[in-house]
C-alpha positions as CSV (number, residue, x, y, z in Angstrom):
1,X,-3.5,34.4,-162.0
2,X,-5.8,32.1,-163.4
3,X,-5.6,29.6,-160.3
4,X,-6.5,32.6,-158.2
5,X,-10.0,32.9,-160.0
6,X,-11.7,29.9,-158.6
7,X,-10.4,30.1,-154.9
8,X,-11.7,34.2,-154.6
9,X,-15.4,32.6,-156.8
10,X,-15.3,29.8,-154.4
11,X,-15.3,32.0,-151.4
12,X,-17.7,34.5,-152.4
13,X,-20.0,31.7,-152.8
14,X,-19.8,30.5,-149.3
15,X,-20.2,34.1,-147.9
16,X,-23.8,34.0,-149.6
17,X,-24.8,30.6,-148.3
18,X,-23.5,32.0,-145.0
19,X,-25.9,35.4,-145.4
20,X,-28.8,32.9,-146.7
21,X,-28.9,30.9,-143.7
22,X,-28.4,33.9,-141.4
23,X,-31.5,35.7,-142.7
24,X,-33.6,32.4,-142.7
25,X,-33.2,32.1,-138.7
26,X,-33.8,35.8,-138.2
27,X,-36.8,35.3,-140.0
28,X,-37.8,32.2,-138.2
29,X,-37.4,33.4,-134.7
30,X,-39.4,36.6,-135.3
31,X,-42.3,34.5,-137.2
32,X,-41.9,32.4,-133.8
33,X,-42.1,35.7,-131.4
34,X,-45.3,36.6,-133.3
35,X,-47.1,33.3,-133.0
36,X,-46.6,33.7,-129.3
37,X,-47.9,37.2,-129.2
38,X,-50.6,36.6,-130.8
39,X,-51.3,33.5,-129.2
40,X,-50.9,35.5,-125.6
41,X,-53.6,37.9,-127.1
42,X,-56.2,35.2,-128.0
43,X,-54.9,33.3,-124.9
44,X,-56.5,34.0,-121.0
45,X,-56.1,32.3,-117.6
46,X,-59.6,31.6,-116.1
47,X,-59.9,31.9,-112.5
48,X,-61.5,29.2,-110.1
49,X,-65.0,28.4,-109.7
50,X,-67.2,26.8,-106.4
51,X,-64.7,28.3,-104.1
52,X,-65.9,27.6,-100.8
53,X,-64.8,27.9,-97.2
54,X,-66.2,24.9,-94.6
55,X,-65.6,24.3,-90.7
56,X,-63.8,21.2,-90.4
57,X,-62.9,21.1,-86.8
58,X,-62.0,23.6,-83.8
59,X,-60.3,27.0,-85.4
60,X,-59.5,25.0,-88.6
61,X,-61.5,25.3,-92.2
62,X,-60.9,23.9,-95.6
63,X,-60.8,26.1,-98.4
64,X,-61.9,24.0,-101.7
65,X,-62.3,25.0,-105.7
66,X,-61.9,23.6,-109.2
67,X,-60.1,24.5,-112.0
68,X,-62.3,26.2,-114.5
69,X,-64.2,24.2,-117.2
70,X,-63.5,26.3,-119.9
71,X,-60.0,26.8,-119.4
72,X,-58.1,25.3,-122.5
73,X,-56.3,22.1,-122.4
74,X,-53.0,24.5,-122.2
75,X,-53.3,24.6,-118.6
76,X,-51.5,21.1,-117.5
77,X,-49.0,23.0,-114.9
78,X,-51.3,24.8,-113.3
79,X,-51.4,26.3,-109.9
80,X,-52.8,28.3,-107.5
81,X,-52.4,31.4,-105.2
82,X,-54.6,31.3,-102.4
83,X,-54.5,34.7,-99.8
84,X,-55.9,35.0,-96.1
85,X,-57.7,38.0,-96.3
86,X,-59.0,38.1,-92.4
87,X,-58.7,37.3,-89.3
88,X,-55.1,38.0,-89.9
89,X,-53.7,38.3,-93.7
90,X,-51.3,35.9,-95.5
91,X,-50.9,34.0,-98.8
92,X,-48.8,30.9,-99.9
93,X,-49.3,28.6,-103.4
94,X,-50.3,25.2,-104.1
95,X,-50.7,22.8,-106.7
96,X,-53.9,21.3,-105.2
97,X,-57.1,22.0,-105.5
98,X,-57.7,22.6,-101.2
99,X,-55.9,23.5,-99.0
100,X,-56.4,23.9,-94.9
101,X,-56.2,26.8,-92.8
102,X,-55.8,26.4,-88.6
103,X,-56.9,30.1,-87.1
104,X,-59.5,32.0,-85.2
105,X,-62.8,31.5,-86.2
106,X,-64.6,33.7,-83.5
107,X,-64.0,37.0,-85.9
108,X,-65.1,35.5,-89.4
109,X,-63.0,34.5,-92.3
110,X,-62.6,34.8,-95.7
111,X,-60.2,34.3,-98.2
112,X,-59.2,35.0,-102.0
113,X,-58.0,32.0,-104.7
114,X,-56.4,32.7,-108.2
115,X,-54.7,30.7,-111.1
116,X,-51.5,31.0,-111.8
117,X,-49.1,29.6,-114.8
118,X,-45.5,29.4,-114.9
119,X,-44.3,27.1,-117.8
120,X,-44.9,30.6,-120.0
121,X,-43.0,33.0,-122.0
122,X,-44.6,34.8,-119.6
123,X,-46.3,33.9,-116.4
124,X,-50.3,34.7,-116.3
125,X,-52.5,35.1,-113.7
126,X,-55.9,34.9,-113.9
127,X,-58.4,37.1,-111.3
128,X,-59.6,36.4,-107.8
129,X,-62.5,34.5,-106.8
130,X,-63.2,35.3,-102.8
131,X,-65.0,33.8,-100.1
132,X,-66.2,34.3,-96.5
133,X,-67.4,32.7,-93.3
134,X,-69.3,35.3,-91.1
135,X,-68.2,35.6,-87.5
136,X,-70.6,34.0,-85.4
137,X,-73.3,35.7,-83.4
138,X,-73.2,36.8,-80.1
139,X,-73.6,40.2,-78.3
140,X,-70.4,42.1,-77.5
141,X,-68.3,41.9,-74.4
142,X,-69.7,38.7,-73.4
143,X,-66.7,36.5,-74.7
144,X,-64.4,35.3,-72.0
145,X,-61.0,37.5,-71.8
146,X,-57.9,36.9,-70.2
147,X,-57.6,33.3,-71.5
148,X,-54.0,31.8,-70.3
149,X,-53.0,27.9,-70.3
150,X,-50.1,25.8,-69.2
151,X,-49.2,22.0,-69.8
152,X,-46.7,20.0,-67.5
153,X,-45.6,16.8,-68.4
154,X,-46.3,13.7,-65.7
155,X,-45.7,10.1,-65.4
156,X,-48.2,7.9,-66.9
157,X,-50.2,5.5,-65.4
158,X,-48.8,3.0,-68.0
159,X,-45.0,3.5,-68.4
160,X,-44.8,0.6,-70.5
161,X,-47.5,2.4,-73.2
162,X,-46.4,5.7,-72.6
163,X,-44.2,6.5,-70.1
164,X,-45.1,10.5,-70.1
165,X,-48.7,12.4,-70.1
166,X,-49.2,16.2,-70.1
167,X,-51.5,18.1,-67.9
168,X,-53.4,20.9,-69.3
169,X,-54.7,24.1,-67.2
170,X,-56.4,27.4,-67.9
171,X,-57.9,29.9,-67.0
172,X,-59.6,33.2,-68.0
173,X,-62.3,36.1,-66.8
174,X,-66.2,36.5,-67.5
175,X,-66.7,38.6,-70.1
176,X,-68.1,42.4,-68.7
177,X,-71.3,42.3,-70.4
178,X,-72.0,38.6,-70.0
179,X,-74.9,38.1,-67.4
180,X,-74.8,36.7,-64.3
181,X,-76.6,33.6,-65.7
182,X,-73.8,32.8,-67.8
183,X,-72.4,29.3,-67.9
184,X,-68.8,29.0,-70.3
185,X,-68.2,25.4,-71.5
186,X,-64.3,25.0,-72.5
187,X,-62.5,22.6,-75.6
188,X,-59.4,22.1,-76.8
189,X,-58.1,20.3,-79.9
190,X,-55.0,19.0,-80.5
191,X,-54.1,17.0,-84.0
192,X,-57.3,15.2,-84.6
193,X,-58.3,14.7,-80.9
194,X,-60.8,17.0,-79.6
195,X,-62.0,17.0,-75.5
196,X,-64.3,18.7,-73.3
197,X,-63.4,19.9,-69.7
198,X,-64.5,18.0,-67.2
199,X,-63.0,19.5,-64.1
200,X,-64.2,23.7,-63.8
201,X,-63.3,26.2,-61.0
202,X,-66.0,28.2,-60.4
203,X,-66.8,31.7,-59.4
204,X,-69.0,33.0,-56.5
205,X,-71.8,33.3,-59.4
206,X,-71.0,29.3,-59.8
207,X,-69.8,31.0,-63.4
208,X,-66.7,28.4,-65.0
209,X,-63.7,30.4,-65.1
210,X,-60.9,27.6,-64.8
211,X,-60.5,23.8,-66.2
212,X,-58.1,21.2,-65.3
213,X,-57.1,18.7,-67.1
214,X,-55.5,15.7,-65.3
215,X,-54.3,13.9,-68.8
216,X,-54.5,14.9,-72.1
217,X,-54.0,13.5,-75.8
218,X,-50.8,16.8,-76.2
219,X,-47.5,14.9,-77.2
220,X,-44.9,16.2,-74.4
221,X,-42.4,16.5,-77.3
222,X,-45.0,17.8,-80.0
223,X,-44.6,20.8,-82.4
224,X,-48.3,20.9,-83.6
225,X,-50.4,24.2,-81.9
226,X,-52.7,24.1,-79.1
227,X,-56.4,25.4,-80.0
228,X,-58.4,26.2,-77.4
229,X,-62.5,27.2,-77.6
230,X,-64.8,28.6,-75.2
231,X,-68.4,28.9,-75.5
232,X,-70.9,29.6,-73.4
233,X,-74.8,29.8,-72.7
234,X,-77.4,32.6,-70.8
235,X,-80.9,32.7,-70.9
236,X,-80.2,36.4,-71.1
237,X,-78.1,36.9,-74.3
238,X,-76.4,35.2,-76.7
239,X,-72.3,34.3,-75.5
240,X,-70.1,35.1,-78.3
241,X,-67.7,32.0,-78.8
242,X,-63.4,32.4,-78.1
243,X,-60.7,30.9,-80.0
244,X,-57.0,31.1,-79.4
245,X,-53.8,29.7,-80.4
246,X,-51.0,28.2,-78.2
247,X,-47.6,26.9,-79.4
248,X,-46.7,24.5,-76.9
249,X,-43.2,25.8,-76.5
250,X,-44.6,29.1,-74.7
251,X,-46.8,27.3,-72.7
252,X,-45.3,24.6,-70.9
253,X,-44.1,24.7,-67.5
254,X,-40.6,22.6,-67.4
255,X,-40.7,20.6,-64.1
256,X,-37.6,21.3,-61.8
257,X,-34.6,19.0,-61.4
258,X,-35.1,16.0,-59.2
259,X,-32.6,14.0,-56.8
260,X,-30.5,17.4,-55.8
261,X,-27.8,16.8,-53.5
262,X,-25.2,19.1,-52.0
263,X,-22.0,18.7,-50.5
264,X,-18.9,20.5,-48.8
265,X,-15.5,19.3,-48.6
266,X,-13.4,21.8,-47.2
267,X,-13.9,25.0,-49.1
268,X,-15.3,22.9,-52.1
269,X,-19.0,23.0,-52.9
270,X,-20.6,19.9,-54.9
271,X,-23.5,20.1,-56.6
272,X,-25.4,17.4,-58.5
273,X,-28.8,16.8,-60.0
274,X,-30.7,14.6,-62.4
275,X,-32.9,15.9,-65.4
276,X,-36.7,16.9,-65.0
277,X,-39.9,14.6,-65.4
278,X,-40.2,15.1,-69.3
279,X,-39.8,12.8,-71.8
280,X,-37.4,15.1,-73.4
281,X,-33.9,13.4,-73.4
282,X,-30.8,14.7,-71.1
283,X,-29.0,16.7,-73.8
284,X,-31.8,19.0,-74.5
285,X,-31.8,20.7,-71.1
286,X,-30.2,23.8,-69.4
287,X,-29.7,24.4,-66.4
288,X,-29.7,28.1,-63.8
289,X,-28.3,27.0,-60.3
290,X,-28.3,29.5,-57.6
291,X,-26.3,30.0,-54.6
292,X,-26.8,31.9,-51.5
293,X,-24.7,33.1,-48.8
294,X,-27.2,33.2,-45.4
295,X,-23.9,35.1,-43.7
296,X,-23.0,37.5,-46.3
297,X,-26.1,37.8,-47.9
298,X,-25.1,37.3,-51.9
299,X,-26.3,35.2,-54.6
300,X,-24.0,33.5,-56.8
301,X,-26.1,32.3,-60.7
302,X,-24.1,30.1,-62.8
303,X,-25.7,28.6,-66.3
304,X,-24.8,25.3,-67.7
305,X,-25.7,22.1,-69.7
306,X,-24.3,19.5,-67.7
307,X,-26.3,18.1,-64.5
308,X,-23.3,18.8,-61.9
309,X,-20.9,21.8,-60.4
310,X,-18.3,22.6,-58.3
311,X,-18.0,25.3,-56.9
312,X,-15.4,27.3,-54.5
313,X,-16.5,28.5,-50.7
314,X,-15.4,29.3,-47.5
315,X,-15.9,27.6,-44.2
316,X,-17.4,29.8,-42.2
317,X,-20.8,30.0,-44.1
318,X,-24.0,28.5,-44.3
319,X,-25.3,28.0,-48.4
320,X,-28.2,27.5,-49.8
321,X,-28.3,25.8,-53.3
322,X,-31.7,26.2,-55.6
323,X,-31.4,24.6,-59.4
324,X,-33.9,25.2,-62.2
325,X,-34.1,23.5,-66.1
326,X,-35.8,24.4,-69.4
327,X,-35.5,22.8,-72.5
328,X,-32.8,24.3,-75.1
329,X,-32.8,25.8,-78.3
330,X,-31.2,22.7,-79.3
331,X,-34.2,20.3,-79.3
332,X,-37.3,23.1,-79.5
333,X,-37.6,26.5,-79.3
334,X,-36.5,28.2,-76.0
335,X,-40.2,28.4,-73.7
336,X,-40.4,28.5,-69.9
337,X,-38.2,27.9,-66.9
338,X,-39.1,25.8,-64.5
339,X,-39.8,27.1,-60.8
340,X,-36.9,26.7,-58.6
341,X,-36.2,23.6,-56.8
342,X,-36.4,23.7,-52.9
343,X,-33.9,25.2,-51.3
344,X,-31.1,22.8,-49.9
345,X,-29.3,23.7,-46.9
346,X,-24.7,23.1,-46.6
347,X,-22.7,24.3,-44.9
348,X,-22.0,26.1,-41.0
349,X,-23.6,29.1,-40.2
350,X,-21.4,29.3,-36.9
351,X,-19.0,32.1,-36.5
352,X,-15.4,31.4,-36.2
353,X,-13.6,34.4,-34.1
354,X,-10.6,35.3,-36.3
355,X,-7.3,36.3,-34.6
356,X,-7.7,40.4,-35.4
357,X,-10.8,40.1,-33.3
358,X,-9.6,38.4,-30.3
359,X,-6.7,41.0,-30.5
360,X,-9.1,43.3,-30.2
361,X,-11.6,41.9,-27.4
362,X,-8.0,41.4,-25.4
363,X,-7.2,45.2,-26.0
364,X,-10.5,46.3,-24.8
365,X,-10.6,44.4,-21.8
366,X,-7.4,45.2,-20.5
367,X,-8.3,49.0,-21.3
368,X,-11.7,48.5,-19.6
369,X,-10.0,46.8,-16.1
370,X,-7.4,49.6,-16.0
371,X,-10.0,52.0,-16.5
372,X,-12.0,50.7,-13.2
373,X,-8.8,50.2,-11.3
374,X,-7.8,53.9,-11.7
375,X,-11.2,55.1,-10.7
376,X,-11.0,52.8,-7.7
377,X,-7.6,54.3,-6.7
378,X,-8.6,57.7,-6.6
379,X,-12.0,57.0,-5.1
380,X,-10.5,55.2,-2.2
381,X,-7.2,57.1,-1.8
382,X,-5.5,53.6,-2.0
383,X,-3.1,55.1,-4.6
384,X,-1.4,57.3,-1.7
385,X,-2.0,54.7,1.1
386,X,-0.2,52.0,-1.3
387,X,2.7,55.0,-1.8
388,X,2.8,57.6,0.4
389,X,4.4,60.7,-0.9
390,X,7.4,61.8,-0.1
391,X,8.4,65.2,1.6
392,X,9.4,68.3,-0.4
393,X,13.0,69.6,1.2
394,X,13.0,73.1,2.3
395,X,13.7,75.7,0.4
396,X,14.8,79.2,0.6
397,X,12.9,80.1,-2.6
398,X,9.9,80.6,-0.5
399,X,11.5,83.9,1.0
400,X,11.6,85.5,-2.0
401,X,7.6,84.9,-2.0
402,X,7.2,87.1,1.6
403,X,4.8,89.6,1.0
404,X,4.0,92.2,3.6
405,X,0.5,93.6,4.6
406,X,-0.4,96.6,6.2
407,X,-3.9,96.7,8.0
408,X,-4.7,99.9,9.2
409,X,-7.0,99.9,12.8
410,X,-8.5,102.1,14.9
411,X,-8.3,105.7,14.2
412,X,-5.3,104.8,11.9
413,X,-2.7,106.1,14.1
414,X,-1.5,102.0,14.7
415,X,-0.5,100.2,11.8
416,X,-0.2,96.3,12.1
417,X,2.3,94.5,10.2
418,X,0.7,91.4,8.6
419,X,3.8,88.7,6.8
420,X,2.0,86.0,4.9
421,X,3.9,83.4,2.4
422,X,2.8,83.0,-0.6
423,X,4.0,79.7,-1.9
424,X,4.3,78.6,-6.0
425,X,1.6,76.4,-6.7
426,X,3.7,73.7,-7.3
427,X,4.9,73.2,-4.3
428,X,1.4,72.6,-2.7
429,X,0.3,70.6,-5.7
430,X,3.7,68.1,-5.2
431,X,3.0,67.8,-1.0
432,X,-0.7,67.0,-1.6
433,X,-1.2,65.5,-4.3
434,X,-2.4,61.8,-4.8
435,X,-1.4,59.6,-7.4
């Protein structure tokens, strides 16, 4: 009993120790918790100051702002929220202090900018600081409308430089209240290169309402957006200016397939091509190839990735093979097809009689000549000159055909006695008649 007395007094001292320590962290975690409330009450995120918005280039600004001086130290992670109010809304983050936007310019701009702090109990947020670029002047309706552009890729004049240079085209519509004095001047920018048309199609006013573009600075393989501006001039009124947007996937025009040949062997059509003009390699093209029956009058569309097919026919028939490309999914997104290629000719478009018909032609004639013959026969009475017919034996069947007549004369008083034979018809019709 007595050696029981320090193990149970041993124990019940631990259990206190235990309890001490246990109500010394509770205490020290809540003391914690209320440091940080209280420092989230005295603490505020300040928002940005000298926010501005400047033109930098063709459709593209640069948004700019500092942190704000009296922001406390605290602040080391700091980012931002920036958010596209107009033309068209968005919002993204950054950690810098600018940031650049590539849009529309022609209907104003303006934008919002906010701190924002993560490494927090909570995250904070301070408010928004906004800013805005009027729309520039220019009366209404006198803006170009219809705008529409395509690029091609061509050979270069220096293959060794750059074997591949894109073309540019577009074209658009005077604007309905621009007056007939009005002159449009067009621009496009592409990465940092900017270029003036040189090259207009005019309207019966002499107005520009088309530019060409022989060669341009637009990478054939490029992922960067196409911006295009037109402005114009009139002593009349003031031309608003036009910006739009292109990605370069929905506006180039693949070129066709070069080097097509087509061949028949038998009832075997071969078909074979080599890629387009484009400085995108072989793999990243598909291909549409089109058949056509000129006998039968069908089409026949097969889709592939490879540059050749086969392709079963018959031998009576003339074909006509057509092949277009356009760049896959696999190396960009899915634009354009290219027009068709010419049309290349295979094949015989000659006839061949088959048996059934010449069975039938045969029958025909042979219907047609007895048909003639007979009419001849009986129109010449050759049939009974040829074979004469052959006498019908008496009979005494006739007698039992004798009819006799009385025809009464005079005054009555003499009676003649009239016997007529009256023959079956099918007697008369065997003497007389001719085959």
């Amino acid at each position: 009993m007595s050696l029981l007395l320090p193990i149970a007094w041993t124990l019940h001292i631990s259990d206190v120790i235990i309890m001490a320590m246990a109500v010394l962290f509770v205490f020290g975690v809540t003391a914690i918790l209320e440091a940080d409330l209280c420092s989230d009450k005295k603490f505020s995120l300040l928002p940005p100051v000298n926010f501005t918005i400047r033109v930098t280039g063709l459709a593209q600004v640069l948004l700019s702002w500092e942190p704000n001086p009296d922001q406390e130290q605290r602040n080391a992670n700091l980012e931002y929220r920036v958010k596209i109010n107009a033309p068209q809304e968005d919002d993204y983050e950054t950690k810098s202090t600018e940031s650049k936007c590539v849009t529309i310019l022609h209907k104003g701009f303006s934008a919002s900018v906010q701190a924002i702090l993560w490494n927090h109990p909570s995250p904070l947020e301070s408010s928004w600081v906004s800013a805005e670029l009027k729309a520039p002047p220019g009366s209404p309706g006198t803006s170009i409308v219809n705008l529409t552009c395509i690029t091609n890729t061509v050979p270069s004049d220096d293959p060794y430089f750059r074997p591949y240079q894109v073309s540019l085209r577009c074209t658009w519509l005077v604007g309905e209240e621009a007056p007939e004095d009005t002159q449009y001047f067009f621009y496009y920018r592409y990465g940092s290169w900017t270029e003036e048309c040189q090259e207009y199609s005019k309207d019966p006013l002499n107005r520009n309402i088309a530019c060409w573009f022989p060669r341009t600075f637009i990478s054939s393989k490029g992922r960067e957006q196409l911006i295009v501006h037109v402005n114009g001039s009139s002593r009349q009124a003031t031309i608003k200016p036009f910006d739009q947007l292109f990605a370069l996937h929905s506006i180039d025009q693949v070129n066709p397939p070069k080097n097509i040949t087509a061949v028949i062997d038998g009832t075997c059509l071969s078909i074979q091509w080599q890629k387009p003009i484009s400085a995108f390699p072989t793999h990243c093209f598909e291909y549409e190839v089109k058949i056509y029956n000129t006998r039968k009058g069908y089409f026949q569309t097969e889709k592939m990735t490879a540059n050749a097919l086969t392709s079963i026919t018959d031998d009576v028939s003339k074909y006509s093979v057509q092949v277009r490309a356009a760049v896959s999914s696999v190396c960009r997104t899915l634009g354009l097809w290219s027009e068709w290629s010419q049309p290349i000719y295979v094949g015989n478009d000659e006839q061949k009689p088959s048996t059934e018909w010449l069975l039938i032609v045969l029958m025909a004639t042979l219907c047609f000549a007895l048909l003639i013959f007979s009419l001849i026969c009986r129109i010449c009475h050759l049939w009974t000159k040829l074979f004469p017919p052959v006498p019908a034996p008496k009979s005494d069947i006739k007698d039992l055909f004798v009819s006799t007549n009385y025809e009464k004369t005079g005054s009555g008083e003499t009676e003649t006695e009239v016997v007529s034979y009256v023959e079956e018809p099918g007697f008369e019709i065997l003497e007389d008649s001719v085959f």
